[in-house]
C-alpha positions in Angstrom: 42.2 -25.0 -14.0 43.4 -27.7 -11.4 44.8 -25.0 -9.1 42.1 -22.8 -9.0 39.8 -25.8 -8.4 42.6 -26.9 -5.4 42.4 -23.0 -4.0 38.7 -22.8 -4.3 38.2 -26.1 -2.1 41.2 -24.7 0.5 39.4 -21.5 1.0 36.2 -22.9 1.1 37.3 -25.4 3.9 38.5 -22.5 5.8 35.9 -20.5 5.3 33.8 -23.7 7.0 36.3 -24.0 9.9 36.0 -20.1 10.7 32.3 -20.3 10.9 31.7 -23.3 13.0 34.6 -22.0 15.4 33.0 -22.0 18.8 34.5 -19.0 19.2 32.7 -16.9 16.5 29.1 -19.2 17.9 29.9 -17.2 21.0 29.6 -14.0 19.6 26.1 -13.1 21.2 23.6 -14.5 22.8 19.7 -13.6 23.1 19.7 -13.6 26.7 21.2 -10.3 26.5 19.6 -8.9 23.8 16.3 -7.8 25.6 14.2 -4.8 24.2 16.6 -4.9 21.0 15.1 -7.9 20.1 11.9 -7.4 21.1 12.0 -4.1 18.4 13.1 -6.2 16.1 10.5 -8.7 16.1 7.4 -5.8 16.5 8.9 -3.9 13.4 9.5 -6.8 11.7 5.7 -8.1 11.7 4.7 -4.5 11.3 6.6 -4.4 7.6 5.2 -7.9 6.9 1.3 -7.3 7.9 1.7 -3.5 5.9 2.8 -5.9 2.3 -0.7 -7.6 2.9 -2.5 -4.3 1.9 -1.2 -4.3 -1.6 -1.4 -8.5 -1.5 -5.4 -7.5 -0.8 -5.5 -4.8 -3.2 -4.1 -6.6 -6.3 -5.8 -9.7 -5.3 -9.4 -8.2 -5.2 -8.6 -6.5 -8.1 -7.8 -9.8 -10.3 -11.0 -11.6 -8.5 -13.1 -8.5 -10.1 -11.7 -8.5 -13.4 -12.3 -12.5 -13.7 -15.4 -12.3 -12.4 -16.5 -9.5 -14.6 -15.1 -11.2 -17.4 -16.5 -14.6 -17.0 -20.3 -12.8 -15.9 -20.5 -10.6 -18.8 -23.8 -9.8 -20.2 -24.8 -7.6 -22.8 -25.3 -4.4 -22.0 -29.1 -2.9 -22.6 -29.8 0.9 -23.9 -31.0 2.8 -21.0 -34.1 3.9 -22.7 -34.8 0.0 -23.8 -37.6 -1.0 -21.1 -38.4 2.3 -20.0 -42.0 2.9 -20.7 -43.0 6.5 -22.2 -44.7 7.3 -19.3 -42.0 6.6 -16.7 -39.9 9.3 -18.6 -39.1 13.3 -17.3 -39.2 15.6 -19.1 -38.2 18.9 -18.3 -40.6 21.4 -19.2 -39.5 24.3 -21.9 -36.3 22.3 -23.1 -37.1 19.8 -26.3 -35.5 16.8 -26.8 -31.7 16.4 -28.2 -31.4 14.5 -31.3 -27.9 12.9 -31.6 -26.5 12.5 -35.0 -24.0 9.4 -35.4 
């Protein structure tokens, strides 16, 4: 247990030393990265800006279902409130009687 805590902390000082090496820093620099870069970047806020269609999407959708949840009235019969005269009727068909 000792000696793999001894390796552990070798390798991981190493692995330190390696990656703050100036020469590794060196490795590229932005001043020569040019249109690359400028790709990069467009794409990049391209991808993000498309994820806020389904962000919209889903959080519209959650507004509307609280909403409708928290606003919700009984519902009326259609035919409540309609007076008799306000109601078509089709002439030579009689009316449907539903049977529950």
């Amino acid at each position: 247990m000792k000696r793999q805590k001894i390796l552990l902390t070798v390798l991981t000082t190493i692995g330190l030393t390696l990656m703050a090496a100036p020469v590794l820093a060196k490795g590229f620099s932005l001043k020569d990265a040019g249109i690359s870069l400028w790709v990069f970047i467009v794409i990049g806020a391209v991808i993000i800006l498309l994820q806020l269609i389904p962000a919209a999407i889903l959080f519209f959708s959650f507004i509307g279902t609280i909403s409708a949840l928290a606003f919700k009235r009984n519902k009326v019969a259609e035919t409540d409130g309609i007076k008799e005269e306000m109601q078509v009727r089709v002439s030579g068909h009689d009316p449907l009687t539903v049977e529950k």
